[in-house]
Backbone as JSON, one array per atom type, in Angstrom:
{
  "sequence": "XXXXXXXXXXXXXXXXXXXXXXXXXXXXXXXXXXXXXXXXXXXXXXXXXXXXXXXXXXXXXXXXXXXXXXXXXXXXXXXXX",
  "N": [[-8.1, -5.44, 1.53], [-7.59, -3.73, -1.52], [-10.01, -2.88, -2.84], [-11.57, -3.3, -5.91], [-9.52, -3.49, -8.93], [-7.2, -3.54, -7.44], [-4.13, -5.61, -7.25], [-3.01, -6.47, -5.56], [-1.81, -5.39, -1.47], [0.14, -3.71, 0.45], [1.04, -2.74, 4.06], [2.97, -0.59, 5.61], [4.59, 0.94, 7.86], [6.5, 3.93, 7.43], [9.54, 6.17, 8.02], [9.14, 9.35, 8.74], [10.16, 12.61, 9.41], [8.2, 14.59, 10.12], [5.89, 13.29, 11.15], [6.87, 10.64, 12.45], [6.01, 7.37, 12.09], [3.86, 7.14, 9.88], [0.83, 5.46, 8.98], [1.58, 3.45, 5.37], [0.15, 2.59, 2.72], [0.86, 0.27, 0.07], [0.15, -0.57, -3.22], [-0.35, -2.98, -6.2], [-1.78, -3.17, -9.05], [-4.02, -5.18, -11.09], [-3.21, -6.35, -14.59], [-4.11, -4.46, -16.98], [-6.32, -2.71, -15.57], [-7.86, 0.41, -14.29], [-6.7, 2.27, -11.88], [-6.99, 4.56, -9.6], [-5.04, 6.74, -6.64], [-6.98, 7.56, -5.15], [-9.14, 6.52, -5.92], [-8.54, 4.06, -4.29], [-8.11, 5.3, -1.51], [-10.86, 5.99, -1.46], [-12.19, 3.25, -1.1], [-10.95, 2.34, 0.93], [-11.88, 4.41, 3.14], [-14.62, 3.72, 3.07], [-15.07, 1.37, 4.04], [-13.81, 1.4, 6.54], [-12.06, 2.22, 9.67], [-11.68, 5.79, 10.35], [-9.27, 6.48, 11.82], [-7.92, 3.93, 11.41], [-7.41, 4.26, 8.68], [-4.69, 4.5, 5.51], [-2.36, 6.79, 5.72], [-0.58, 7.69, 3.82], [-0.53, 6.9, 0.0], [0.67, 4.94, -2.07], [1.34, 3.36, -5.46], [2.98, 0.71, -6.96], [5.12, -0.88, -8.92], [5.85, -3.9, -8.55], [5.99, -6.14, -5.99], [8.48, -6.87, -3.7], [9.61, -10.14, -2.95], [9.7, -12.82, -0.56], [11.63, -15.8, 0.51], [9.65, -17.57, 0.56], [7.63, -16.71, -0.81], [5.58, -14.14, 0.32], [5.31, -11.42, 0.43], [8.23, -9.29, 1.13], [8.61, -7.32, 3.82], [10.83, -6.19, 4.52], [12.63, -5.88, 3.2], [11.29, -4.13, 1.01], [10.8, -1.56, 2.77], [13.78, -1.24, 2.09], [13.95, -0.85, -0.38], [12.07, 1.45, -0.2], [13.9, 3.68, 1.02]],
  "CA": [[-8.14, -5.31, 0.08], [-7.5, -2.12, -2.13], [-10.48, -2.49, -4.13], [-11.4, -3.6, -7.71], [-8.89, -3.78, -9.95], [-5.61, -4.16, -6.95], [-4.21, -7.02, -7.35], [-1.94, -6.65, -3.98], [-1.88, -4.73, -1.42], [1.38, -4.0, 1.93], [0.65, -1.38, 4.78], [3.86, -0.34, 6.23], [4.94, 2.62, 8.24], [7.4, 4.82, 6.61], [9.49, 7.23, 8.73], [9.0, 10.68, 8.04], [10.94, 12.98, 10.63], [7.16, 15.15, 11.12], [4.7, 12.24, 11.44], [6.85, 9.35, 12.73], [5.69, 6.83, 10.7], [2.61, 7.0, 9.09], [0.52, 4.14, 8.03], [1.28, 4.02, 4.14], [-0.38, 1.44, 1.67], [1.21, 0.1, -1.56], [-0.71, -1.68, -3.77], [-0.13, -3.11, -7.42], [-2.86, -3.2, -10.19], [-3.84, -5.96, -12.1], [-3.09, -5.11, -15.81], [-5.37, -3.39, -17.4], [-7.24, -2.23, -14.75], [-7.67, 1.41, -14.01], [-6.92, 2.42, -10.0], [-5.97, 5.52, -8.74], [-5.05, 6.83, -5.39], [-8.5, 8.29, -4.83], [-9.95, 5.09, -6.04], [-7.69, 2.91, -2.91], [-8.68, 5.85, -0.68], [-12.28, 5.97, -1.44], [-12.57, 2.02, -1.15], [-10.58, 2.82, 2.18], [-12.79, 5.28, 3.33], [-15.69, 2.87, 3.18], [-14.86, -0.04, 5.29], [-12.14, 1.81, 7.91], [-12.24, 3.86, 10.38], [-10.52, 7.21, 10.25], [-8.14, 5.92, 12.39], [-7.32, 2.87, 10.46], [-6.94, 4.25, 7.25], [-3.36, 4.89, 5.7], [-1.69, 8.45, 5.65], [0.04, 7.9, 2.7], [-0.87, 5.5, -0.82], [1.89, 4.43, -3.18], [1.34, 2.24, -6.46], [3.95, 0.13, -7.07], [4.81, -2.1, -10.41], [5.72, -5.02, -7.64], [6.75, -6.28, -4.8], [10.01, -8.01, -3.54], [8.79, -11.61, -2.13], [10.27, -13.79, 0.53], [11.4, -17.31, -0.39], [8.2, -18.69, 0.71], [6.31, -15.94, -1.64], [5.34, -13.82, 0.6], [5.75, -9.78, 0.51], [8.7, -8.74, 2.13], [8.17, -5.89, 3.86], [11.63, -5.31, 4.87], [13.13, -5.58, 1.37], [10.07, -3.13, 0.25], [11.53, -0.62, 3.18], [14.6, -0.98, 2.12], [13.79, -0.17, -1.57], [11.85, 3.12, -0.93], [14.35, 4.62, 1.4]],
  "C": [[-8.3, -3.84, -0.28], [-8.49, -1.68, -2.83], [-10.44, -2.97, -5.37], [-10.34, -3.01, -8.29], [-6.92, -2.95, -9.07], [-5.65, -5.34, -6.65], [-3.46, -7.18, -5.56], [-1.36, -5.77, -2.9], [-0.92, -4.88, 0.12], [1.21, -2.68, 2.71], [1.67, -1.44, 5.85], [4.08, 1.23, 6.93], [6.26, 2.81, 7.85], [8.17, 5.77, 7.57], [9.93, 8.5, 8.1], [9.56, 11.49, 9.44], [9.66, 14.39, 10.72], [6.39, 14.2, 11.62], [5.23, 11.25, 11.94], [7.16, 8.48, 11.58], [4.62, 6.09, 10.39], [2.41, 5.81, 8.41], [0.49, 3.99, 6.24], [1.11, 3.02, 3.35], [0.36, 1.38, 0.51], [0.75, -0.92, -2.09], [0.17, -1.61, -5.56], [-1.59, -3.47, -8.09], [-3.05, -4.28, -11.36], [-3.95, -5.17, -13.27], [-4.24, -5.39, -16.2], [-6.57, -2.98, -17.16], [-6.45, -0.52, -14.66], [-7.54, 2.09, -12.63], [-6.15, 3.7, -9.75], [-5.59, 5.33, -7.47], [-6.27, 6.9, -4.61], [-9.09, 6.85, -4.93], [-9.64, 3.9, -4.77], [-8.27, 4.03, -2.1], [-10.33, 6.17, -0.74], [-12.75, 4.52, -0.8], [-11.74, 2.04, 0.62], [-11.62, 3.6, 3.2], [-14.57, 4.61, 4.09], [-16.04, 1.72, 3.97], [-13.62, 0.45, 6.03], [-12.56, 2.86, 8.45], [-11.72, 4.76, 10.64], [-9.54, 6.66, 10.35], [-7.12, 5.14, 11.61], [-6.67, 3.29, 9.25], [-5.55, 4.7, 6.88], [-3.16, 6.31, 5.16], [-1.37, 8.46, 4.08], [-0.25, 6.59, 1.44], [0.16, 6.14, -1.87], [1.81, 3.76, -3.97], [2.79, 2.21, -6.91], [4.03, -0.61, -8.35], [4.84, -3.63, -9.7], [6.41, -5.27, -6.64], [7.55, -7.07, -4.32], [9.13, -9.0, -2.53], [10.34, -12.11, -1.67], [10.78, -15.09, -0.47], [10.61, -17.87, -0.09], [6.85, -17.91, -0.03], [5.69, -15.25, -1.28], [5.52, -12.16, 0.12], [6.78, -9.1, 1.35], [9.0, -7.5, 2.53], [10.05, -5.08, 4.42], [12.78, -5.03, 3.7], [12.4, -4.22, 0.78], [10.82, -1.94, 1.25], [12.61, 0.28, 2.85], [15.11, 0.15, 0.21], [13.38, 1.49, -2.0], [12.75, 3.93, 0.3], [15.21, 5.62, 0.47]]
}
C-alpha cells in the first residue's frame, strides 16, 4: 500500500538504458485526497527496506485492467513507453 489517500498502487520495472530497470511505483489517488510523491515515498520509507523501495514514483489517473479486473501490467508498460 501507497499510503492514505492511494487508492491503487503497480510496481513495475521500467527500462532505462543507465539503471536497467528500476523498481518504479504507480499509484492512483482516491478523489479528493491529497498525495504527493514525497507523501508515497515517505510512507515507503517507513515500512521498506532501502533495498525494497522503488527508484522511481509515477501518479497515474488509472490503470488499464485485465478482463478479470485486474491491473495489467503489460498494457501499463506498453502505455508509458
Amino acid at each position: 500500500a501507497a499510503g492514505p489517500g492511494a487508492a491503487e498502487v503497480a510496481v513495475l520495472g521500467i527500462d532505462d538504458p543507465v539503471w536497467g530497470q528500476p523498481a518504479t511505483a504507480l499509484y492512483t489517488v482516491h478523489p479528493g485526497a491529497t498525495v504527493t510523491d514525497d507523501d508515497v515515498l515517505a510512507h515507503c520509507r517507513a515500512r521498506l527496506a532501502s533495498y525494497k523501495k522503488p527508484k522511481q514514483l509515477r501518479r497515474v489517473d488509472s490503470f488499464p485492467l485485465s478482463a478479470n479486473g485486474k491491473i495489467s501490467k503489460k498494457a501499463l508498460r506498453e502505455q508509458l513507453r
